[in-house]
N, C-alpha and C positions, 0 to 999 in steps of 0.2 A: 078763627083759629090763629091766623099769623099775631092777632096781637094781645092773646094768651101765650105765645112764646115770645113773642117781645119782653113784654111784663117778666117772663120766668128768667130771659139775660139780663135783663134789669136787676135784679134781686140777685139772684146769683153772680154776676160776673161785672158785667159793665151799666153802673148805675143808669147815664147816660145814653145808652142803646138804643138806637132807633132803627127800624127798617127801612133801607131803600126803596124806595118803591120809584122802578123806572118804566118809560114805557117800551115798548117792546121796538128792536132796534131793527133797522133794516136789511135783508140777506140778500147777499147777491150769488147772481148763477155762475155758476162757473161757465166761462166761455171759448174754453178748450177742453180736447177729449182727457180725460180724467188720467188716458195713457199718458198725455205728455205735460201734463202738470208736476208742479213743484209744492210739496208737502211739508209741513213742520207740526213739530208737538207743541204743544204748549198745556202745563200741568199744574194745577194749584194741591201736588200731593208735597210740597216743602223739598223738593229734590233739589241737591247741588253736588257740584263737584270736591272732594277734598281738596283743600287751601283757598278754596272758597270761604268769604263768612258765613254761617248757616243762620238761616231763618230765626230770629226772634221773638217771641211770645208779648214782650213790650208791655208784662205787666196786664195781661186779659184785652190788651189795645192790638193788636196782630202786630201784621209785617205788612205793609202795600208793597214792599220792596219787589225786587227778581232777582231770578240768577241766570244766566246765557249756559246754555251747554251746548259744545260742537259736537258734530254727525261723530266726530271720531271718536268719541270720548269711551275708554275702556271702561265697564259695567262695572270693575272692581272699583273703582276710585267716585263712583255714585254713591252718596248718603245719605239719610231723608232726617229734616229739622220740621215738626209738624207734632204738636201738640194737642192734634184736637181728633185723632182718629186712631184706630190699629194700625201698625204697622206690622205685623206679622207674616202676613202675607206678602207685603210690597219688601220686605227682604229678603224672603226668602227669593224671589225674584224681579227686580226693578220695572219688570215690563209690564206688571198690573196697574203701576201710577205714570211709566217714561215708557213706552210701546217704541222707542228707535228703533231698536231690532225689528221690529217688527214689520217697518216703514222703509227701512231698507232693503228689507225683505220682499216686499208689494214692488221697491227700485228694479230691484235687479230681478222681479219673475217680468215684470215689463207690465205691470197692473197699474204703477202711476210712472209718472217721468222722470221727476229724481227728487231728491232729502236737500232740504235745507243746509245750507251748512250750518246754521247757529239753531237750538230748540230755545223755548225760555219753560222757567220753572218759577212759579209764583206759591207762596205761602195761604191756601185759600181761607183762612182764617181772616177777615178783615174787619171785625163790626164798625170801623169808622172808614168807611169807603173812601171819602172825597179825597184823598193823596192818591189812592190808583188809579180811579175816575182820570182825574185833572191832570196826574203829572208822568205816572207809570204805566199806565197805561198805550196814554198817548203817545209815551217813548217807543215803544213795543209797535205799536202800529206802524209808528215811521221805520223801525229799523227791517219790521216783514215788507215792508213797499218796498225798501233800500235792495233786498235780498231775492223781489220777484219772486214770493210766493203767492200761490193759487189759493192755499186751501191749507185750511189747520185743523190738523184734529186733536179736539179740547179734551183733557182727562181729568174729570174733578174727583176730588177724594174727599 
């Protein structure tokens, strides 16, 4: 099946296109009560802040890029740059692709320990992985070390 949709991005979009194929990566437990952990989002629904750049389509080549958004960030100045899914939903309310409210919410009933201060938001459209693999990725990792989070909850679109 995968590479009857290989073939169909091929054809249609990105001549070039080939499937990642990784192995399955390693998960670690959490090692404090879930109450006093530190939580972040991280969203490949194309979310940024205005005056931010928004996510670019790069010609059917994606974005590996990110964008950082802070705990505080007011819901009205969130925008979604993502070309490859409905939006309809995710405006009429941001918390279907960005859940912070929602994560704040979990903070302050005392269900986790606290919010991140920085969330990131990634463009999940990428058919040529190896730049967020290798470089963005990587960034992102060292900056949730940096921030002493526990625990991310993934929202893909």
């Amino acid at each position: 099946m995968i590479e009857k949709v290989e073939k169909a991005v091929q054809a249609r979009w990105v001549p070039s296109f080939k499937y990642e194929r990784n192995e399955p990566g390693a998960f670690a437990s959490l090692d404090k009560p879930i109450e006093e952990a530190k939580g972040v989002i991280i969203t490949t629904g194309g979310v940024y802040v205005k005056g931010q750049p928004p996510f670019q389509d790069n010609y059917g080549l994606g974005d590996p890029s990110y964008r950082e958004i802070r705990q505080d960030v007011d819901y009205d100045q969130l925008s979604i740059a993502h070309e490859h899914y409905d939006h309809s939903k995710a405006n009429e309310d941001r918390n279907v692709v960005f859940p912070l409210e929602m994560l704040k919410h979990f903070s302050e009933e005392g269900i986790i320990g606290s919010v991140a201060d920085v969330h990131y938001s990634f463009m999940g459209y990428v058919p040529i992985p190896h730049p967020l693999k290798m470089v963005t990725a990587k960034e992102v990792a060292e900056k949730l070390q940096l921030q002493q989070v526990d625990f991310a909850i993934l929202v893909p679109s």
